[in-house]
C-alpha positions in Angstrom: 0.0 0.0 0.0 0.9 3.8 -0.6 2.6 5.5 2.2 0.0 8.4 1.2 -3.3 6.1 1.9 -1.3 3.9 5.0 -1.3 7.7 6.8 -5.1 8.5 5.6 -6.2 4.7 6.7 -4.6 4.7 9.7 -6.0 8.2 9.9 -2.1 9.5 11.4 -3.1 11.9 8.8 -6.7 13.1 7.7 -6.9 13.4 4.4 -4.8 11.6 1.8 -3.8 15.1 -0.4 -2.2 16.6 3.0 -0.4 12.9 3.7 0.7 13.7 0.2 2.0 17.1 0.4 4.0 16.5 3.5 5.6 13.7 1.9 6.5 16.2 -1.3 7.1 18.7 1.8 10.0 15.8 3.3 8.5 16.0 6.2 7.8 11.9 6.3 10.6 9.5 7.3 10.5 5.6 6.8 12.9 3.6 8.7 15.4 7.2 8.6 15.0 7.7 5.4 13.4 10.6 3.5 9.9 8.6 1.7 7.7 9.8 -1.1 3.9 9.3 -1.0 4.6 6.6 -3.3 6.5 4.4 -0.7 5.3 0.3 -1.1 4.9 0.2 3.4 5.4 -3.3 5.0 5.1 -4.3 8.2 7.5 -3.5 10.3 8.3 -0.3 9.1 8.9 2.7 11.5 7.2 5.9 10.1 7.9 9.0 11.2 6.0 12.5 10.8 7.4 15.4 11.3 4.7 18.0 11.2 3.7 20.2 14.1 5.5 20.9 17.6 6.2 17.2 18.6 7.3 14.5 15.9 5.2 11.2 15.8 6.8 8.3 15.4 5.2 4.4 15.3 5.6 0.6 13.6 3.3 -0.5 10.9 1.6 -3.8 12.9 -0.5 -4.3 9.9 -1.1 -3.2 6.3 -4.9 -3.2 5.4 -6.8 -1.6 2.5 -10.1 -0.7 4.7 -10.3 0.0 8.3 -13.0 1.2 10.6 -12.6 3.9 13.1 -12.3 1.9 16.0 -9.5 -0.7 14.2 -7.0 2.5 12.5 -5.1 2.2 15.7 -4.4 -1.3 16.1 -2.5 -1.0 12.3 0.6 0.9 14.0 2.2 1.3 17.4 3.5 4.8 18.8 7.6 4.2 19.4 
């Protein structure tokens, strides 16, 4: 799955365009490294989003392509 629609699914990030601008923005790490919106994610990865006053950072648990509310937060796990 997209790095773009993991954020939006997982709802880390609301909508999928602002996912993808702070990707273009390089404000989006995967495992240290700089990732585009394009990024394949697999489990295990460590995502981390640098927007606002305190950067977020968590493990992908699970890649899935439809989630409800109540299940986006067992798909990652804040580090």
């Amino acid at each position: 799955m997209r790095l773009d629609k993991y954020l939006k699914v997982s709802r880390l990030i609301k909508r999928r365009t602002v996912a993808n601008e702070a990707c273009d923005a390089e404000k989006i790490t995967v495992n240290g490294k700089i990732a585009r919106a394009s990024y394949d994610v697999k489990v295990g990865d460590e995502i981390e989003i640098n927007m606002g006053r305190t950067p977020l950072k968590v493990k992908v648990l699970k890649v899935v392509e439809v989630v409800g509310k109540d299940g986006a937060s067992d798909l990652y796990e804040v580090i």
